[in-house]
C-alpha positions in Angstrom: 37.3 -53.0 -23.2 34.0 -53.7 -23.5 32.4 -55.5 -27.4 30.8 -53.2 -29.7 27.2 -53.3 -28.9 27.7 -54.9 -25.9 26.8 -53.5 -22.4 29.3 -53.8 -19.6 28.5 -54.0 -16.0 29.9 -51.9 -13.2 29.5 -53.2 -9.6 27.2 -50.6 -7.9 27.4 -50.0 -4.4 24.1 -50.7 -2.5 22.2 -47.5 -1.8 22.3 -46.2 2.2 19.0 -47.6 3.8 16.4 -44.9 3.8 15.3 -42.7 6.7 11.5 -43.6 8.1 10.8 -39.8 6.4 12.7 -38.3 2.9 13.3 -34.8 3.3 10.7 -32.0 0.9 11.9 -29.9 -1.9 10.2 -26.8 -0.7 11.4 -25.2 -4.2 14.2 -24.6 -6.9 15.4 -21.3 -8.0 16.7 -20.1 -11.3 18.0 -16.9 -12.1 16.3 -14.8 -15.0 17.3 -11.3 -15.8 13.8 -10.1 -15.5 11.7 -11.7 -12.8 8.1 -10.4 -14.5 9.1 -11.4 -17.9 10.0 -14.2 -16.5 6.5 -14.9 -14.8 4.8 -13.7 -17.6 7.2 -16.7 -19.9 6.4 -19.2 -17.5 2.3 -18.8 -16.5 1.8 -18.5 -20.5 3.0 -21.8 -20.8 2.7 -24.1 -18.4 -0.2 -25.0 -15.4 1.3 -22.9 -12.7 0.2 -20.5 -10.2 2.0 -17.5 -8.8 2.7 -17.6 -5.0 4.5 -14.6 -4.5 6.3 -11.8 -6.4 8.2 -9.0 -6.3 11.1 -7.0 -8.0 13.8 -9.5 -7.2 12.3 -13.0 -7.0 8.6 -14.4 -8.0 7.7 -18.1 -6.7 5.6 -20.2 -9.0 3.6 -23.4 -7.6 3.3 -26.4 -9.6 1.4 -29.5 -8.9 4.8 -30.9 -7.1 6.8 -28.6 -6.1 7.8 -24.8 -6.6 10.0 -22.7 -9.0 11.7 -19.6 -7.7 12.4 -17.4 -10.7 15.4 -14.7 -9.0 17.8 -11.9 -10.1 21.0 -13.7 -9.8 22.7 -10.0 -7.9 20.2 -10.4 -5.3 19.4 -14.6 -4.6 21.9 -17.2 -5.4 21.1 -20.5 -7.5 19.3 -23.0 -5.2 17.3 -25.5 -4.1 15.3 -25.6 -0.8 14.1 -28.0 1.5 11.7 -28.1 4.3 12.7 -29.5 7.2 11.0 -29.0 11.2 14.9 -29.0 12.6 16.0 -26.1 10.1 17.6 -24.2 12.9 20.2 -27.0 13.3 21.7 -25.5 10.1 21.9 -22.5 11.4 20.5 -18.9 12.8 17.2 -18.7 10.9 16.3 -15.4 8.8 12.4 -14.4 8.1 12.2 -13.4 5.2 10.0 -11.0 3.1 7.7 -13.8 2.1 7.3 -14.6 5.7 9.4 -18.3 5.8 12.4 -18.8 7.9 15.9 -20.1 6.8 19.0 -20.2 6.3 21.6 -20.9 3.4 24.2 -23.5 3.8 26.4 -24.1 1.1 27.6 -28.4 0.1 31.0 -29.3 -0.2 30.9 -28.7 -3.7 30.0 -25.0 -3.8 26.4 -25.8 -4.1 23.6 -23.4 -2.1 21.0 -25.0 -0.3 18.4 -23.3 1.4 17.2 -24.7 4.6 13.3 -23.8 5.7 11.9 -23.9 8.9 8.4 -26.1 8.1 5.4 -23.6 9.0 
């Protein structure tokens, strides 16, 4: 047991070496109850652009990467990343924004969605 107000040290493994190129966060997506409302929450108050929207999702551009605002029934909770070999995931699906993917899901229960870079 560690001293009151003193730290204690774990050994920590050593990181994996990096690849020669990290993999993009294409976006992350949230589910709202109301996908304009939501927009309309989001471009009042904070520097962001709308990229696409509809009834069931709306895609919001920051400076760094992009928010997916969704109706949980119709999109599950996510994040997506842009990768040129997306179709070793999987059979790719255009969808109505015009990207290709396809959702895997992480050991853990965790979507991912995998897009094909454009």
């Amino acid at each position: 047991m560690a001293a009151k107000g003193k730290n204690t040290v774990t050994q920590k493994q050593k990181p994996p070496s990096k690849p020669s190129k990290l993999d993009t966060i294409h976006h992350v997506a949230i589910p709202v109850p109301n996908v304009a409302k939501a927009v309309e929450w989001y471009t009042s108050r904070f520097n962001c652009c709308v990229d696409y929207i509809d009834e069931s999702w709306a895609l919001l551009a920051f400076a760094n990467t992009k928010l997916a605002l969704v109706l949980p029934r119709e999109h599950p909770s996510h994040f997506a990343l842009s990768r040129p070999d997306a179709n070793k995931f999987g059979d790719l699906i255009t969808h109505r924004d015009g990207l290709n993917s396809v959702y895997i899901t992480d050991p853990f229960g965790n979507s991912i969605e995998v897009l094909e870079e454009s």
